[in-house]
Backbone bond lengths (Angstrom), bond angles and torsions (degrees), N, CA, C in turn:
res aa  C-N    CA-C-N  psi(-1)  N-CA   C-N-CA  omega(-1)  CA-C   N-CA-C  phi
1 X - - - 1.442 - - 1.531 108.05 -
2 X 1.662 122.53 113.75 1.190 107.72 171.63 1.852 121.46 -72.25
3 X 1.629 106.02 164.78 1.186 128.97 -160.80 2.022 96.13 -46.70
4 X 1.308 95.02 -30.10 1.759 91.69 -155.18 1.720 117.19 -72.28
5 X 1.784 94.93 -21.87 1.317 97.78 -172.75 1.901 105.49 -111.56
6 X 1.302 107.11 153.17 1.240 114.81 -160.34 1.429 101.11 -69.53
7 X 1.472 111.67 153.95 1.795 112.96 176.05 1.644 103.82 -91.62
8 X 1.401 91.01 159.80 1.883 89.43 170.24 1.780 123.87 -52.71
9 X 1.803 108.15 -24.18 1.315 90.79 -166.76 1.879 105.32 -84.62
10 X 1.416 106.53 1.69 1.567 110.55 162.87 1.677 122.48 -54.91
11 X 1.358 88.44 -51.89 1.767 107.89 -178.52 1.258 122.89 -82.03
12 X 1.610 111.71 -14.11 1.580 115.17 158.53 1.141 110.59 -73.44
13 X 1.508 110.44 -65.72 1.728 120.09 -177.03 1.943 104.39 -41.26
14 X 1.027 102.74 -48.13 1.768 100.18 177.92 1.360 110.92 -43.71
15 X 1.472 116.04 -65.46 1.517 140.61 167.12 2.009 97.36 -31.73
16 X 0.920 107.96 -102.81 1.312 124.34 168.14 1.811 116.64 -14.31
17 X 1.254 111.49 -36.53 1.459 121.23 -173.97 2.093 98.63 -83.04
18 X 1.290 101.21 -35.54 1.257 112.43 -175.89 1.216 115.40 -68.44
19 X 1.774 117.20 -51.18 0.905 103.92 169.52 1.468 144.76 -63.99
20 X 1.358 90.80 -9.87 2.006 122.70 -176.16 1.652 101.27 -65.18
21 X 1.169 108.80 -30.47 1.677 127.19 -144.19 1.472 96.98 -101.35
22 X 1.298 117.92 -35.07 1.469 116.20 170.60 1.799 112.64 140.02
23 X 1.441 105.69 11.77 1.547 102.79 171.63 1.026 123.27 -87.92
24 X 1.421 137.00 131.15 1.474 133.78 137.07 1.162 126.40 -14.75
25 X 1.208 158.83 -54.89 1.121 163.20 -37.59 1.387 137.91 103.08
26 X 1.120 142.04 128.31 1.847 109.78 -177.95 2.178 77.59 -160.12
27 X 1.403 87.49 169.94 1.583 106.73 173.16 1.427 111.01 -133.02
28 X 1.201 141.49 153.66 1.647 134.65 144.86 1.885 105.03 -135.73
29 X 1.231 88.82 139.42 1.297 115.98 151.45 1.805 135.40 -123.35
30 X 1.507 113.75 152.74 1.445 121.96 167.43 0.764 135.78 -87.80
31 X 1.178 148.21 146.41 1.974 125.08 165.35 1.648 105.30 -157.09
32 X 1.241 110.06 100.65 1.518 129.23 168.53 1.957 103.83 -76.63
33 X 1.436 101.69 134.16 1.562 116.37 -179.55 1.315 119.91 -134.18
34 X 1.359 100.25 116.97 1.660 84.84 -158.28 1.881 99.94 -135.93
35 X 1.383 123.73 108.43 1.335 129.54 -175.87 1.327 127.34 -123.06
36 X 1.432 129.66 145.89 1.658 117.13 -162.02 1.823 74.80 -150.92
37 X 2.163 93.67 133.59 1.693 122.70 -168.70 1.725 78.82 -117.92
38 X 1.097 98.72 138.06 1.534 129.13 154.87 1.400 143.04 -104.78
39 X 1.495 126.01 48.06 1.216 106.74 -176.85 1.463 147.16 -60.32
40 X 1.204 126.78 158.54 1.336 106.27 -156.95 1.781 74.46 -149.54
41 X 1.464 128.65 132.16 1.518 150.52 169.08 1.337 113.67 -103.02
42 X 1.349 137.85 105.75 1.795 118.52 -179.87 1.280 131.30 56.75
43 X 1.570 96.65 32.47 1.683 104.60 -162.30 0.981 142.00 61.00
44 X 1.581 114.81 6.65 1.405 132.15 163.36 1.464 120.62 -98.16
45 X 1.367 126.53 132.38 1.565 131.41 -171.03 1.407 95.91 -65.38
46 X 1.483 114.02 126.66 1.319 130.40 177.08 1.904 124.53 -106.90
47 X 1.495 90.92 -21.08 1.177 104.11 -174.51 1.645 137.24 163.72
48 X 1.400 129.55 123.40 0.936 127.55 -133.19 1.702 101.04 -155.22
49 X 1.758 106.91 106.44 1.734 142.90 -170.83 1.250 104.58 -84.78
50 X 1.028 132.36 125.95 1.493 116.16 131.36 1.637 109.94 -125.40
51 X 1.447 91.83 153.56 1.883 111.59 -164.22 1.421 97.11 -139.03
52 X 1.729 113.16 141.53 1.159 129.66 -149.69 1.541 81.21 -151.25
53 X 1.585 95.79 133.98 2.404 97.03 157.59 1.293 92.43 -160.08
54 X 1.445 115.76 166.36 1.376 126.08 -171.85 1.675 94.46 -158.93
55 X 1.323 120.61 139.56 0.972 131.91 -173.30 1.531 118.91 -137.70
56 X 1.351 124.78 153.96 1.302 129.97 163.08 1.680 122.62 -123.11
57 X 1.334 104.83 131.16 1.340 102.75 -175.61 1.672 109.90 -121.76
58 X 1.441 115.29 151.07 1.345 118.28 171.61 1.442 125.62 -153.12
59 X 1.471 107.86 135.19 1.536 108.09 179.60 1.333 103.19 -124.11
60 X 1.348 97.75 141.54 1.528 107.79 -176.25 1.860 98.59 -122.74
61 X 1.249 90.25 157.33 2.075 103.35 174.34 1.440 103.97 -118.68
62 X 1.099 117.66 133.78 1.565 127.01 138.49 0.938 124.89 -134.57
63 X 1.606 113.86 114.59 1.584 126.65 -163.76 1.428 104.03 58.52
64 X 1.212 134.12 -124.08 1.605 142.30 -158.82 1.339 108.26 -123.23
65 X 1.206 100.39 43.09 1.737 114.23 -151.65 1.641 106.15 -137.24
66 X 1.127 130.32 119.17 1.432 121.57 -157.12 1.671 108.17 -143.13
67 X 1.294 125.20 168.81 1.127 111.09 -174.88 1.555 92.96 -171.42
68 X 1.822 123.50 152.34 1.675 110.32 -169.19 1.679 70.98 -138.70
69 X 1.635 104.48 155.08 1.336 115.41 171.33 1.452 109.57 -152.59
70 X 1.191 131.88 150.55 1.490 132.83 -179.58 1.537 128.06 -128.30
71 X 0.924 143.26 170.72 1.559 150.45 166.78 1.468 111.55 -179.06
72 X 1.627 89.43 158.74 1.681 107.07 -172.61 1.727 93.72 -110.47
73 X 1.345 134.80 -5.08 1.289 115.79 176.75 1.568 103.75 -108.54
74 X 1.110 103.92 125.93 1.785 125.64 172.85 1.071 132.15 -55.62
75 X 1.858 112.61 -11.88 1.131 108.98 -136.45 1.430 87.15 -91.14
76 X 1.478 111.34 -172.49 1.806 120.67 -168.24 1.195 108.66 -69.00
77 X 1.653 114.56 -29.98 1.448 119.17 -161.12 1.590 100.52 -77.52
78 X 1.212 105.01 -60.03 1.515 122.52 173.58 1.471 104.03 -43.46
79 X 1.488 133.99 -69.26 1.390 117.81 166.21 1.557 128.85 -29.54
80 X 1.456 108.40 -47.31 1.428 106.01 169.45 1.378 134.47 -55.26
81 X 1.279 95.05 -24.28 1.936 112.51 -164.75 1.608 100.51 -72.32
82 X 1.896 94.56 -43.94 1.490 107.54 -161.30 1.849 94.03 -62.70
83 X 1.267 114.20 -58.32 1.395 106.30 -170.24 1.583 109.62 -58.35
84 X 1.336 130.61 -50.40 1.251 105.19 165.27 1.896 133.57 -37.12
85 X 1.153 105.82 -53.63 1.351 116.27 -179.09 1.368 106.51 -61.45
86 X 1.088 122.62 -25.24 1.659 116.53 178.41 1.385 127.22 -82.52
87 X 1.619 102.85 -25.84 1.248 124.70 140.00 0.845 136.15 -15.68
88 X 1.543 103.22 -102.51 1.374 115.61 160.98 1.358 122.91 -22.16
89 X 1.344 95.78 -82.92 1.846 113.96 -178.40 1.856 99.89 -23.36
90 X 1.172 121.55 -86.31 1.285 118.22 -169.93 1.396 120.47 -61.47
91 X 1.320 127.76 1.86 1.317 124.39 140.85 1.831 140.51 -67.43
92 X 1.443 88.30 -16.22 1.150 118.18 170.20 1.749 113.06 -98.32
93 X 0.846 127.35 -5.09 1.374 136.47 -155.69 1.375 111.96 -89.45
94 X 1.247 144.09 137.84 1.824 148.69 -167.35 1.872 82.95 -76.14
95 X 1.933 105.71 136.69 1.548 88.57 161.86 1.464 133.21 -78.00
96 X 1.047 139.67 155.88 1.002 146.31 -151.48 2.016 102.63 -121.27
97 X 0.945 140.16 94.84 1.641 140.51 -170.57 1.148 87.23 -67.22
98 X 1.429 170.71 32.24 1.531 160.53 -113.46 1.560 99.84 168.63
99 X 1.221 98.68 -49.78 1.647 111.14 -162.71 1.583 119.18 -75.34
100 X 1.455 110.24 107.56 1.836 116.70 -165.58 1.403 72.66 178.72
101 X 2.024 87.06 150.73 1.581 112.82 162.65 1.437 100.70 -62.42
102 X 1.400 102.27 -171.12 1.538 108.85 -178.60 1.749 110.14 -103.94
103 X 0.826 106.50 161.37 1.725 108.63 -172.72 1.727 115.11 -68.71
104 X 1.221 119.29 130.44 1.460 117.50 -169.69 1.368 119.78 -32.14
105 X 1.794 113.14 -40.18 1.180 113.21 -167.66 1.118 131.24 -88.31
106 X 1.895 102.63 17.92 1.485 121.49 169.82 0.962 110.00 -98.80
């Protein structure tokens, strides 16, 4: 696994931190983005980008109560913030009769 994209024990520990924090339920995902622009003027190389992002996302449940939150910094502190805020948020959140992970055997 390169350095840029998060390992699984990031997205457990997230999971795991959430549930510590007061969710029912919680999800995480990763998503590394990585793109390189080429311009080219009169057939001559004009110019040449490359762009990199990595992100973390998380939804947590409590009761029928849901909440999604994101960030591009990894770091521990920033992980912490996110699980708080997701927290929160879906404690605050209208219930939703809809709102649950999906069943294992999907």
């Amino acid at each position: 696994m390169s350095d840029k994209t998060p390992s699984p024990d990031i997205l457990n520990d997230l999971i795991s931190a959430a549930l510590k924090a007061g969710a029912d339920a919680a999800e995480a995902v990763s998503a590394h983005r990585a793109s390189l622009s080429v311009g080219v003027r009169n057939g001559a190389l004009e110019d040449v980008e490359r762009e990199e992002a990595r992100d973390l996302g998380l939804r947590v449940f409590i009761g029928r109560r849901q909440a999604t939150v994101s960030a591009s910094d990894l770091s521990n502190a920033t992980r912490a913030r996110l699980v708080e805020r997701a927290v929160a948020m879906a404690k605050l959140a209208p219930e939703d009769p809809y709102a649950a992970l999906a069943p294992q055997d999907r």
